[in-house]
N, C-alpha and C positions, 0 to 999 in steps of 0.2 A: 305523347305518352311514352314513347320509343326512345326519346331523346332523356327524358326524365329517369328509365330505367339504366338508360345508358350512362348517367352522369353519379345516378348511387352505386354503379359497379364500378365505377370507377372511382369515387371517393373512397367508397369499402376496401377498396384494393389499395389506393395510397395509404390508407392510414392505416392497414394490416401490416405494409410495409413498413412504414411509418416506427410503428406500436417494435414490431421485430429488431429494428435496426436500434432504436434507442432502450429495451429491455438488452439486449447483447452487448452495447456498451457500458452501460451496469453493470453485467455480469464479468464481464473481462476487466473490466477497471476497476474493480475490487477480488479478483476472485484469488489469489492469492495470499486476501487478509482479511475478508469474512466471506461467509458463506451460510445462506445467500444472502447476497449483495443485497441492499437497500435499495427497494425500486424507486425511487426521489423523483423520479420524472415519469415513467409508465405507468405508477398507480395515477396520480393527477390526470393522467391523459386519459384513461381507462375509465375514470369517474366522467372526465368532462364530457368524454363522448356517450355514456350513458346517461347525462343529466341533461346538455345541450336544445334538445327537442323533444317532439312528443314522446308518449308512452311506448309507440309501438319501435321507438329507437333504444328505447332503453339497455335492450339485448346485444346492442353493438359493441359497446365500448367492454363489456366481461367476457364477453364470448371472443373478442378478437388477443385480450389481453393473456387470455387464458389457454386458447390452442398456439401462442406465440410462443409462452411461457413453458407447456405439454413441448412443442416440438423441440426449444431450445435447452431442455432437461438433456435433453439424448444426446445433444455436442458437448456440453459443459458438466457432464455426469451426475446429474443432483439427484438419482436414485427416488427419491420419493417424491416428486416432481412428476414420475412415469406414469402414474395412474392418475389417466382424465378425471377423476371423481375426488381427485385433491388438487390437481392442477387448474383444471376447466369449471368444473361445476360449480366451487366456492363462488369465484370471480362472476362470473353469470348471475347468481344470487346476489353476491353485491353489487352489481353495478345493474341490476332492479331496482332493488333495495335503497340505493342512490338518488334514484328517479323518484321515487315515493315517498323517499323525505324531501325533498328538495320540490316536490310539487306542492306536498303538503304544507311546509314552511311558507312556501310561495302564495298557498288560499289564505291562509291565517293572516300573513302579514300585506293581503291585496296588492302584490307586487311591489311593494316599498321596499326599497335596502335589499336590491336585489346580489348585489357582492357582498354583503354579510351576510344575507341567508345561503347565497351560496357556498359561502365560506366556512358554515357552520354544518351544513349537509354534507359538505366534503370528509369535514373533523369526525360527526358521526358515522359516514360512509367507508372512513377509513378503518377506526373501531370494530364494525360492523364484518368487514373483512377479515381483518386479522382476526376474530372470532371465529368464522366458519373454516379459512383457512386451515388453524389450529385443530380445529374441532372434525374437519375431514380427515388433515392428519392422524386422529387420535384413533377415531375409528375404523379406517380405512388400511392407513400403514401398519409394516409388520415390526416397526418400530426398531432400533438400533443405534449404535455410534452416530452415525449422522443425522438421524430424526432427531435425539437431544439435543445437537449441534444444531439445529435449524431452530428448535425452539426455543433455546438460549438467545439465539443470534435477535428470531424476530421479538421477543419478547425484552430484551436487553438492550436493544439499538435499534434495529430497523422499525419497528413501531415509532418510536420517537421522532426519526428522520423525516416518514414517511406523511405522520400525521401532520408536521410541520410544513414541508413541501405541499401536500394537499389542499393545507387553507391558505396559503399563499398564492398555489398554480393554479387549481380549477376555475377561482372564476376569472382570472386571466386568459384560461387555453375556453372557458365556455364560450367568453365575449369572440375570441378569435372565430371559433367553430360556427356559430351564429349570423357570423358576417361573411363567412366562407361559404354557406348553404343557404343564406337567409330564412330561418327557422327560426320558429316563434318561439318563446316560454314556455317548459312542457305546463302540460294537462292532466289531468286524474279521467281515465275515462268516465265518460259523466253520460246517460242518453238524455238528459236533457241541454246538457251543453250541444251535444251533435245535434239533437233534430233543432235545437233554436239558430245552430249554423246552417245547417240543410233549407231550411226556411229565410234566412237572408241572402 
């Protein structure tokens, strides 16, 4: 039990790493010619690690994406970035939200075509995102020069990129993740799936 506690703080922690290092190459390698940057590899990542395994991981992959994204506001100045409840909380809801489509597609289609259903959970997960993101913004920020700038940006380009990179990378980084932890296909908590597993 010791050794299993030990191995998901330790994955949690590479892949916070992980998530940190590759959001700040993005940010740096575009930030002098949009803002913000297209996250092309950290949203993929951030779905895959909420979509990967059971329900109760769901909360991994937004909440790691999202205090990365919160802390890396503060070196790269993106002002409305600063407040966890446009930064952290959207990302948290969507990469739920991820998890529930993508289990759900998963019942319906009894696991056939699992990299197209992946692939298509991703596309709505990403959607999904740039909605509440947007939508924290709206209500949240005090809105300005650069809130316009940000909304222009994701709605004008970084959308596009992002949705594109996501059905290409997720079920590519899912199948990696899977084989890294050897974890199953998520689940919909079900108590009749638990007690008929408790029972075998």
């Amino acid at each position: 039990m010791k050794q299993d506690k030990a191995h998901t703080v330790a994955f949690i922690g590479v892949m916070a790493a992980l998530m940190f290092v590759v959001l700040a190459l993005e940010t740096y390698i575009f930030i002098y010619f949009i803002k913000p940057s297209p996250a092309f590899i950290s949203i993929p990542l951030f779905l895959a690690l909420s979509m990967y395994g059971d329900w109760k991981r769901s909360f991994l992959g937004g909440t790691l994406f999202g205090v990365c994204s919160f802390l890396l506001s503060f070196l790269v100045g993106y002002t409305v970035f600063f407040n966890p409840l446009i930064s952290v909380l959207p990302r948290v809801i969507a990469g739920v939200l991820a998890y529930l489509i993508y289990a759900g597609l998963s019942a319906l289609t009894k696991g056939r075509g699992d990299a197209i259903v992946c692939a298509l959970s991703a596309a709505l997960a990403v959607i999904l995102h740039t909605v509440l993101v947007l939508g924290a913004m709206q209500l949240f920020s005090e809105g300005g020069a650069f809130v316009d700038t940000v909304w222009q940006t994701i709605i004008g380009l970084n959308f596009a990129v992002e949705l594109v990179c996501a059905v290409l990378l997720v079920p590519v980084f899912v199948r990696v993740l899977r084989r890294m932890t050897h974890a199953r296909p998520p689940r919909l908590p079900d108590n009749k799936q638990d007690s008929s597993a408790n029972d075998a």
